[in-house]
mmCIF file as gemmi writes it, N, C-alpha and C atoms, coordinates in Angstrom:
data_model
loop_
_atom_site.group_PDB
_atom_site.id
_atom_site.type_symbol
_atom_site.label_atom_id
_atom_site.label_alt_id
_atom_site.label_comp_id
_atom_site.label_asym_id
_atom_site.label_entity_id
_atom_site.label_seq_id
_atom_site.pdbx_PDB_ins_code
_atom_site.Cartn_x
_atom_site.Cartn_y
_atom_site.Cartn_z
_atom_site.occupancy
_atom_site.B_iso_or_equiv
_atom_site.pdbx_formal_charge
_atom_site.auth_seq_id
_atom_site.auth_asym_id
_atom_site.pdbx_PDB_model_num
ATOM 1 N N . UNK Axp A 1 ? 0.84 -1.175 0 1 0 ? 1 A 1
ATOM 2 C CA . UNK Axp A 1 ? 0 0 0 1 0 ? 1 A 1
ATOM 3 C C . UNK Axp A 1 ? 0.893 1.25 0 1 0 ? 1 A 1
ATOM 4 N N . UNK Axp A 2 ? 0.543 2.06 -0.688 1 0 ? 2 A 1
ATOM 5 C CA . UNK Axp A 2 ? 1.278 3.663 -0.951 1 0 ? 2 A 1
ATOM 6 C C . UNK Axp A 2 ? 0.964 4.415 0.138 1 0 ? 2 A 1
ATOM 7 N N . UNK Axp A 3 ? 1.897 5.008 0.83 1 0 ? 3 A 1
ATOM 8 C CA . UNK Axp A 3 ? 1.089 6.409 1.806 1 0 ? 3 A 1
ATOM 9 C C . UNK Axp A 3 ? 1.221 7.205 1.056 1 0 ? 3 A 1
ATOM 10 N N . UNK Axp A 4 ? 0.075 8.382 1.567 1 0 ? 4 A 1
ATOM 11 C CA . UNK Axp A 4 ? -0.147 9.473 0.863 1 0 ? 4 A 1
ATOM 12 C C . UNK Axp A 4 ? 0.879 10.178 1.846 1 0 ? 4 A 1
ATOM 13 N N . UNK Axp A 5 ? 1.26 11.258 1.202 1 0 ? 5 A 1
ATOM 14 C CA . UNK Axp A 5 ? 2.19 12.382 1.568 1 0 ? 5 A 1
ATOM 15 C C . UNK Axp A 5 ? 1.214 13.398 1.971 1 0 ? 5 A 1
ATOM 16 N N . UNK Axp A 6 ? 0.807 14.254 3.03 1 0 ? 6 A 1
ATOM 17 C CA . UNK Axp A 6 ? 0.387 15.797 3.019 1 0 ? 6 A 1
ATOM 18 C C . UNK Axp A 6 ? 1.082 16.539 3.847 1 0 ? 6 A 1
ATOM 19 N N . UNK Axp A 7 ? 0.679 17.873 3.278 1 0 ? 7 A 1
ATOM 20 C CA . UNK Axp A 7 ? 1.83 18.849 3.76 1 0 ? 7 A 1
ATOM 21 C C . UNK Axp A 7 ? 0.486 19.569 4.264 1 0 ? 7 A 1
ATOM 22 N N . UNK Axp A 8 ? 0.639 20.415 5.441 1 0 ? 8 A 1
ATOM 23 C CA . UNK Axp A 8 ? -0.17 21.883 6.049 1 0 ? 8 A 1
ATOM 24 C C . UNK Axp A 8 ? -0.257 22.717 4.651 1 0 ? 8 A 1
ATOM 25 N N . UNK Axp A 9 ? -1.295 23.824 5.017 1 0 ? 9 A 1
ATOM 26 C CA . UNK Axp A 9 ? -1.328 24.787 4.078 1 0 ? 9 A 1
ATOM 27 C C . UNK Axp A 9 ? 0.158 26.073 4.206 1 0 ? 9 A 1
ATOM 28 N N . UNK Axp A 10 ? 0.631 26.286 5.445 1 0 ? 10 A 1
ATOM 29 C CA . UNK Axp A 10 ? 2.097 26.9 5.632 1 0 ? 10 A 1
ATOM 30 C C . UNK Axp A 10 ? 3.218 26.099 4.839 1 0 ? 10 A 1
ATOM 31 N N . UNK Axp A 11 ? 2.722 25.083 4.753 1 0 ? 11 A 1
ATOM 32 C CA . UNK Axp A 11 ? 4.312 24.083 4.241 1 0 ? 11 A 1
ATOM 33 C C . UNK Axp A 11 ? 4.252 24.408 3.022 1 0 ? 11 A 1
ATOM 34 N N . UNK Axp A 12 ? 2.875 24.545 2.297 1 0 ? 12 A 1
ATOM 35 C CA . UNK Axp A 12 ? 2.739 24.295 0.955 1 0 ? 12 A 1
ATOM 36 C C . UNK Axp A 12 ? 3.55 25.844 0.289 1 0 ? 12 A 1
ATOM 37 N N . UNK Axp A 13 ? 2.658 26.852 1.217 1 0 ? 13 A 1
ATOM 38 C CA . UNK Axp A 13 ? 2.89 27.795 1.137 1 0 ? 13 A 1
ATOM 39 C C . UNK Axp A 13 ? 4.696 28.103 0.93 1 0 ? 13 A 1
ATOM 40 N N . UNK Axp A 14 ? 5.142 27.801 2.516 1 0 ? 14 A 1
ATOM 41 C CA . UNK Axp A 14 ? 6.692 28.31 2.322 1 0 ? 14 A 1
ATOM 42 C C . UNK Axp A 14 ? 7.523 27.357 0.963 1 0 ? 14 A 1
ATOM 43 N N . UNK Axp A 15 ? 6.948 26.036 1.01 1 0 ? 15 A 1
ATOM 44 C CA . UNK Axp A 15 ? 8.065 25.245 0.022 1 0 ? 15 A 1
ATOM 45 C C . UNK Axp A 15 ? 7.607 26.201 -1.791 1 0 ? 15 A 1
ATOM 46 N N . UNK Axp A 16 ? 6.536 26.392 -1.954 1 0 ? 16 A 1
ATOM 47 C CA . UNK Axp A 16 ? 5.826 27.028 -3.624 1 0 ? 16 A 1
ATOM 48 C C . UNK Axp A 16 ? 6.069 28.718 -3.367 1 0 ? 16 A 1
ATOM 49 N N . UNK Axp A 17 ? 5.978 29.763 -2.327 1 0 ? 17 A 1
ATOM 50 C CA . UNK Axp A 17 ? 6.271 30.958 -2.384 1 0 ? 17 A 1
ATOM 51 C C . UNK Axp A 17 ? 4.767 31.005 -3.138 1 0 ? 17 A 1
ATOM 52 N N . UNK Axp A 18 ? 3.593 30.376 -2.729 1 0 ? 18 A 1
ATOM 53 C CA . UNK Axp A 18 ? 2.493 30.836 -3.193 1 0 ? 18 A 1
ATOM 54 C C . UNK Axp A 18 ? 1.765 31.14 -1.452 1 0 ? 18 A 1
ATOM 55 N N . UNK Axp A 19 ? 1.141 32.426 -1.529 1 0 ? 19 A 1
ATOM 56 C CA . UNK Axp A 19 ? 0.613 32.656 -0.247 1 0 ? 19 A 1
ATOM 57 C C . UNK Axp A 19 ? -0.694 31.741 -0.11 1 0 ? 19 A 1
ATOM 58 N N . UNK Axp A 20 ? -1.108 31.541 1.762 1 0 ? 20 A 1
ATOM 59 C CA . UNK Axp A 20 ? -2.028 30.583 2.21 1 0 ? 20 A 1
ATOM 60 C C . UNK Axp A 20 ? -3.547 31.02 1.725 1 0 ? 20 A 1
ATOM 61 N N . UNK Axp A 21 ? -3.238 32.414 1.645 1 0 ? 21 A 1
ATOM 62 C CA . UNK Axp A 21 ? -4.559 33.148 0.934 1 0 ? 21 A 1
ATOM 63 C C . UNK Axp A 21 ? -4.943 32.439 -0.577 1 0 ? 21 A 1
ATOM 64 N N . UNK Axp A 22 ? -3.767 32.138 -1.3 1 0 ? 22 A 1
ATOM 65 C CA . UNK Axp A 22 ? -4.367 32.23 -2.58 1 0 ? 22 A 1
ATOM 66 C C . UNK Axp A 22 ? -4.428 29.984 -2.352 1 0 ? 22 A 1
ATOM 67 N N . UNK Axp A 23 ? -3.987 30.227 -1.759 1 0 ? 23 A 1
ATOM 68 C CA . UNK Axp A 23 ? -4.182 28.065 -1.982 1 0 ? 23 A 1
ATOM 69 C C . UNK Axp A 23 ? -5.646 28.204 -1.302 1 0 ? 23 A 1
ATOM 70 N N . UNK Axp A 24 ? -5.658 28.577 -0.275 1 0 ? 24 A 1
ATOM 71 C CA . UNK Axp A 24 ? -7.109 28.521 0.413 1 0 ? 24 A 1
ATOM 72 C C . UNK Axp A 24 ? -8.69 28.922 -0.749 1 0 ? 24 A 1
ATOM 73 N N . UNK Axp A 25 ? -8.062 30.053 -1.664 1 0 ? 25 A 1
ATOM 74 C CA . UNK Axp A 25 ? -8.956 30.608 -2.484 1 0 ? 25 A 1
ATOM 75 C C . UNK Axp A 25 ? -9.202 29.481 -3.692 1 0 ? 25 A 1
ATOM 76 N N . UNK Axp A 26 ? -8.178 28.584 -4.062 1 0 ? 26 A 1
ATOM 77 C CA . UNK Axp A 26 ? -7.439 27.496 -4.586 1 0 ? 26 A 1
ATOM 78 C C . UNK Axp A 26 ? -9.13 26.413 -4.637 1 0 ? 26 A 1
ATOM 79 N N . UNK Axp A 27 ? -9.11 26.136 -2.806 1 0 ? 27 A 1
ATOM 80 C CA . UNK Axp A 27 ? -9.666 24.953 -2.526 1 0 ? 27 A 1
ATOM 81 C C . UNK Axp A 27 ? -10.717 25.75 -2.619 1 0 ? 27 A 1
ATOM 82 N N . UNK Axp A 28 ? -11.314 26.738 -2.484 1 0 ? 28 A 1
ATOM 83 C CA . UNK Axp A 28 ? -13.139 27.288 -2.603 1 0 ? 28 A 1
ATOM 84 C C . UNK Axp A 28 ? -13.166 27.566 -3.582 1 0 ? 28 A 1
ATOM 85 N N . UNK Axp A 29 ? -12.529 27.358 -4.684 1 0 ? 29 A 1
ATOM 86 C CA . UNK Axp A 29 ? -12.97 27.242 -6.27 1 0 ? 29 A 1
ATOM 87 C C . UNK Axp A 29 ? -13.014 26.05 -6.445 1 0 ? 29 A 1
ATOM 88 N N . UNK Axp A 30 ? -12.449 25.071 -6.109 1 0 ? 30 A 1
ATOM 89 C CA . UNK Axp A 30 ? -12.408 23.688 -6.245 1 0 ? 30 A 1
ATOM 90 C C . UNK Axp A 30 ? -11.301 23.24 -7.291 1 0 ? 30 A 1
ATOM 91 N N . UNK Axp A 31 ? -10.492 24.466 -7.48 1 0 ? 31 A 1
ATOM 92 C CA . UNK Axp A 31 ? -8.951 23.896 -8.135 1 0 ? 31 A 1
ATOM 93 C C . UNK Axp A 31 ? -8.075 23.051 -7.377 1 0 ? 31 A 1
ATOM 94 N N . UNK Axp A 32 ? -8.31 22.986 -6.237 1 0 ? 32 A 1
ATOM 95 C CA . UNK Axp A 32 ? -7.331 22.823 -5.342 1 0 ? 32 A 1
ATOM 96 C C . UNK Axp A 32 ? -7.697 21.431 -4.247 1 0 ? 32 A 1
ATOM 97 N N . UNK Axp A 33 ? -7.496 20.437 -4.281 1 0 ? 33 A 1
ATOM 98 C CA . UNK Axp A 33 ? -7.945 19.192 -3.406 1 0 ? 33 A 1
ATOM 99 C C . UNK Axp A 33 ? -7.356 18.975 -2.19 1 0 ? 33 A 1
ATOM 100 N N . UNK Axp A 34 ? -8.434 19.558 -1.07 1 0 ? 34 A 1
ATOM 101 C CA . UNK Axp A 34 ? -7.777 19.286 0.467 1 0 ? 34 A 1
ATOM 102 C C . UNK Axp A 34 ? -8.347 18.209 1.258 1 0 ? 34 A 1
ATOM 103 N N . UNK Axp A 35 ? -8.009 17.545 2.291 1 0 ? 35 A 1
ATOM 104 C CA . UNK Axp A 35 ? -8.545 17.325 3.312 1 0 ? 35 A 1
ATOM 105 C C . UNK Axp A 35 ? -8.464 17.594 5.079 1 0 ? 35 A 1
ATOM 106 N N . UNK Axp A 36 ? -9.522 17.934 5.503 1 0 ? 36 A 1
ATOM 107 C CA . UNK Axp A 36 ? -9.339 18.295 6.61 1 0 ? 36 A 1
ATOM 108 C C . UNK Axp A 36 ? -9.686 17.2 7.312 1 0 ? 36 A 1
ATOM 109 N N . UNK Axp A 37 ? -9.013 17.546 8.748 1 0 ? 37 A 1
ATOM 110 C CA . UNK Axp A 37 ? -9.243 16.66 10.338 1 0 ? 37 A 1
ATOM 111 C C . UNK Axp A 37 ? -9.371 17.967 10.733 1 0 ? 37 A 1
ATOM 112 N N . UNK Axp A 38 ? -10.318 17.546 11.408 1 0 ? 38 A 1
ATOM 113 C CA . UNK Axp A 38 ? -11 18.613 12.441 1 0 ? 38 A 1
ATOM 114 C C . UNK Axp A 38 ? -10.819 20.242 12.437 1 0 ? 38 A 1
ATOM 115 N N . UNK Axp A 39 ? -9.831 20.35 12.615 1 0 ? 39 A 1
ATOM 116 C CA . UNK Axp A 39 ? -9.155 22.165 12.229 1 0 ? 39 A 1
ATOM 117 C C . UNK Axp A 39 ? -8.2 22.201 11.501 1 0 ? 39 A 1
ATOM 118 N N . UNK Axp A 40 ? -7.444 21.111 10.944 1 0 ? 40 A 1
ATOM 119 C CA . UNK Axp A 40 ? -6.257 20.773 9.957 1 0 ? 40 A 1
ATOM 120 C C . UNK Axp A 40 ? -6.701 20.634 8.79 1 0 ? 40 A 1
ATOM 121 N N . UNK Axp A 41 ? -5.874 21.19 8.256 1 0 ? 41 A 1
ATOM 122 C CA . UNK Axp A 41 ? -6.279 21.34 6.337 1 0 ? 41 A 1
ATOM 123 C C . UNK Axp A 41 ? -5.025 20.899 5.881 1 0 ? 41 A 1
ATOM 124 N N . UNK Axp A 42 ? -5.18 19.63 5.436 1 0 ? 42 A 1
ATOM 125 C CA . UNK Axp A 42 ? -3.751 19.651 4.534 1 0 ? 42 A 1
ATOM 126 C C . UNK Axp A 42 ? -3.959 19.136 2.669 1 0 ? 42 A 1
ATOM 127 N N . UNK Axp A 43 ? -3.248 19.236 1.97 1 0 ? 43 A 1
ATOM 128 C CA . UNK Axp A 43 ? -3.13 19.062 0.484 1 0 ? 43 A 1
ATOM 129 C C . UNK Axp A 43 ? -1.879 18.057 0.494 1 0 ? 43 A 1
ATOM 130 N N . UNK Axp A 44 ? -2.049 17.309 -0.565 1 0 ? 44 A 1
ATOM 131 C CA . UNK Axp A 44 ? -0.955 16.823 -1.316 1 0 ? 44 A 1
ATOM 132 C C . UNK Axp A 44 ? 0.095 17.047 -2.084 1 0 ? 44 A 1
ATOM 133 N N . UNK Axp A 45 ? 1.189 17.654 -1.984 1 0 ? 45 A 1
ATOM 134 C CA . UNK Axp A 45 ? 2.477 18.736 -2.471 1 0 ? 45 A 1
ATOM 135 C C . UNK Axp A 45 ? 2.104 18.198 -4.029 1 0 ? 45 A 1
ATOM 136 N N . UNK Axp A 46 ? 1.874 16.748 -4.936 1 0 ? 46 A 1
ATOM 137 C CA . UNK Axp A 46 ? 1.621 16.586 -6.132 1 0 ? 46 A 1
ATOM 138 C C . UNK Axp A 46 ? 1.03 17.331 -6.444 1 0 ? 46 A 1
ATOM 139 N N . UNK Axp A 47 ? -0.168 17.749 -5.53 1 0 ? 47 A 1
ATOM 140 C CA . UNK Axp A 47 ? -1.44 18.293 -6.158 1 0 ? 47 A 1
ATOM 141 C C . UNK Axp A 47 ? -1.016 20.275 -6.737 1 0 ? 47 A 1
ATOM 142 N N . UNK Axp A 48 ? -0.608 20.56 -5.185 1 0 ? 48 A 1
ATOM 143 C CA . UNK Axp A 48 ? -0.225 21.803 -5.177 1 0 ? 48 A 1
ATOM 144 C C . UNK Axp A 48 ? 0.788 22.018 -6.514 1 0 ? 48 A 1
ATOM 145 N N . UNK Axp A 49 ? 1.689 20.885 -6.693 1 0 ? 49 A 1
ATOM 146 C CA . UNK Axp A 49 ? 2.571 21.284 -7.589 1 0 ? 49 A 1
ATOM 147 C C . UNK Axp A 49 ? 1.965 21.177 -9.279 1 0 ? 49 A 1
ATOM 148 N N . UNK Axp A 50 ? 0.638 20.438 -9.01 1 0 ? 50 A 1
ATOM 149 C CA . UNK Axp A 50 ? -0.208 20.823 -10.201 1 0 ? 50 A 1
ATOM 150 C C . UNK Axp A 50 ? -0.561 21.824 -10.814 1 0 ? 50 A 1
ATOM 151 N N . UNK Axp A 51 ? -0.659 22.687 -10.215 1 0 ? 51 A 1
ATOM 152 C CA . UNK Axp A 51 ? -1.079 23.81 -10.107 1 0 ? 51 A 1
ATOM 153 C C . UNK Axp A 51 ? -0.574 24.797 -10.801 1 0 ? 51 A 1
ATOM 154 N N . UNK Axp A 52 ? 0.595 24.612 -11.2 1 0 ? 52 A 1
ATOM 155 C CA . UNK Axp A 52 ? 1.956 25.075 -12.008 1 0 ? 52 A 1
ATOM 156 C C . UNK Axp A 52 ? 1.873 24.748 -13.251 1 0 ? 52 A 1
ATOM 157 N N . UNK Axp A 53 ? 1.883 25.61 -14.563 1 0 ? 53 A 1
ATOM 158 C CA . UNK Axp A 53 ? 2.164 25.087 -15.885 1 0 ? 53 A 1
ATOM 159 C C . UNK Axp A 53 ? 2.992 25.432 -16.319 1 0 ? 53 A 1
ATOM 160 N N . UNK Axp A 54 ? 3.685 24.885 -17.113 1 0 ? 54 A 1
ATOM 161 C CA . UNK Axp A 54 ? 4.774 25.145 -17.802 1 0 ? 54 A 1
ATOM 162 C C . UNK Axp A 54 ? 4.412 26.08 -18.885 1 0 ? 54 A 1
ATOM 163 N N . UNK Axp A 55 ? 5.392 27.064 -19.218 1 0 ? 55 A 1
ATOM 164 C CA . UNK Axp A 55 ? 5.083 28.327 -20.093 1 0 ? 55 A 1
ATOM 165 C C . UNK Axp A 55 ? 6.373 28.088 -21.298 1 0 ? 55 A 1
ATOM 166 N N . UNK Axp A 56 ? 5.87 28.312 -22.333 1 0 ? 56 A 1
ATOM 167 C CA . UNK Axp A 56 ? 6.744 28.197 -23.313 1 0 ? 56 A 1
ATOM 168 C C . UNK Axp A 56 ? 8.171 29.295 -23.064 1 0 ? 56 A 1
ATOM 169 N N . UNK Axp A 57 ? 9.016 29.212 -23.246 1 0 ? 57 A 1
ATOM 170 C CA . UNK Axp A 57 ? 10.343 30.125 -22.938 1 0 ? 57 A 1
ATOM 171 C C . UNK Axp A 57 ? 10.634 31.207 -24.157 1 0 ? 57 A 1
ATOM 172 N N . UNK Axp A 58 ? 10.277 30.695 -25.741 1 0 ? 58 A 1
ATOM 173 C CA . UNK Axp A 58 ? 10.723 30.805 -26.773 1 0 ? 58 A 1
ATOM 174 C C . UNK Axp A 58 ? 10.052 32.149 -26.779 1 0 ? 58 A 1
ATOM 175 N N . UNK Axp A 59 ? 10.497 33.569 -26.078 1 0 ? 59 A 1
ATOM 176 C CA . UNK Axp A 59 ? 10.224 34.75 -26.505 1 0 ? 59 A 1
ATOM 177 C C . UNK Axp A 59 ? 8.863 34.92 -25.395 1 0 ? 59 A 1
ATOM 178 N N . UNK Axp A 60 ? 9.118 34.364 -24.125 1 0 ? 60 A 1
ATOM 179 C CA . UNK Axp A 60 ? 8.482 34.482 -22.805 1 0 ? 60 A 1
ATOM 180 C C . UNK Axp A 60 ? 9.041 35.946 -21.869 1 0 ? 60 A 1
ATOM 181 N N . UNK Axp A 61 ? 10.433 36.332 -22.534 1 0 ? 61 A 1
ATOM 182 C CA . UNK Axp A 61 ? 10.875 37.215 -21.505 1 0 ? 61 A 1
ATOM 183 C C . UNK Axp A 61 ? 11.129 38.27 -22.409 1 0 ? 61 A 1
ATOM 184 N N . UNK Axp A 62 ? 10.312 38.689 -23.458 1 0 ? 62 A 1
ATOM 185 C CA . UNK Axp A 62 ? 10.544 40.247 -24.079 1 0 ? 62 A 1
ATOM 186 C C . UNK Axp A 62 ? 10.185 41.353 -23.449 1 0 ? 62 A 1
């Protein structure tokens, strides 16, 4: 059996440099897949790192 990995919404936050505001805003759009225990909210760092697309480079920085 696989364990799942979760990280807090601070972890996600400090490891991505994306603030807790905008992951939180994340999960009440329903981009964003959490689960809570009781007052704990945590995500899956895969998931969070979903979240990220890759941008073409080829004339990205004019």
């Amino acid at each position: 059996m696989v364990k799942r990995q979760y990280e807090s919404l601070a972890q996600a936050a400090d490891r991505t440099g994306i603030s807790v505001k905008t992951l939180r805003r994340r999960i009440i759009d329903g981009e964003l897949v959490a689960y809570r225990s009781g007052r704990l909210i945590r995500v899956e760092p895969k998931a969070v790192d979903a979240m990220f697309r890759q941008v073409p480079t080829k004339g990205f920085l004019r």
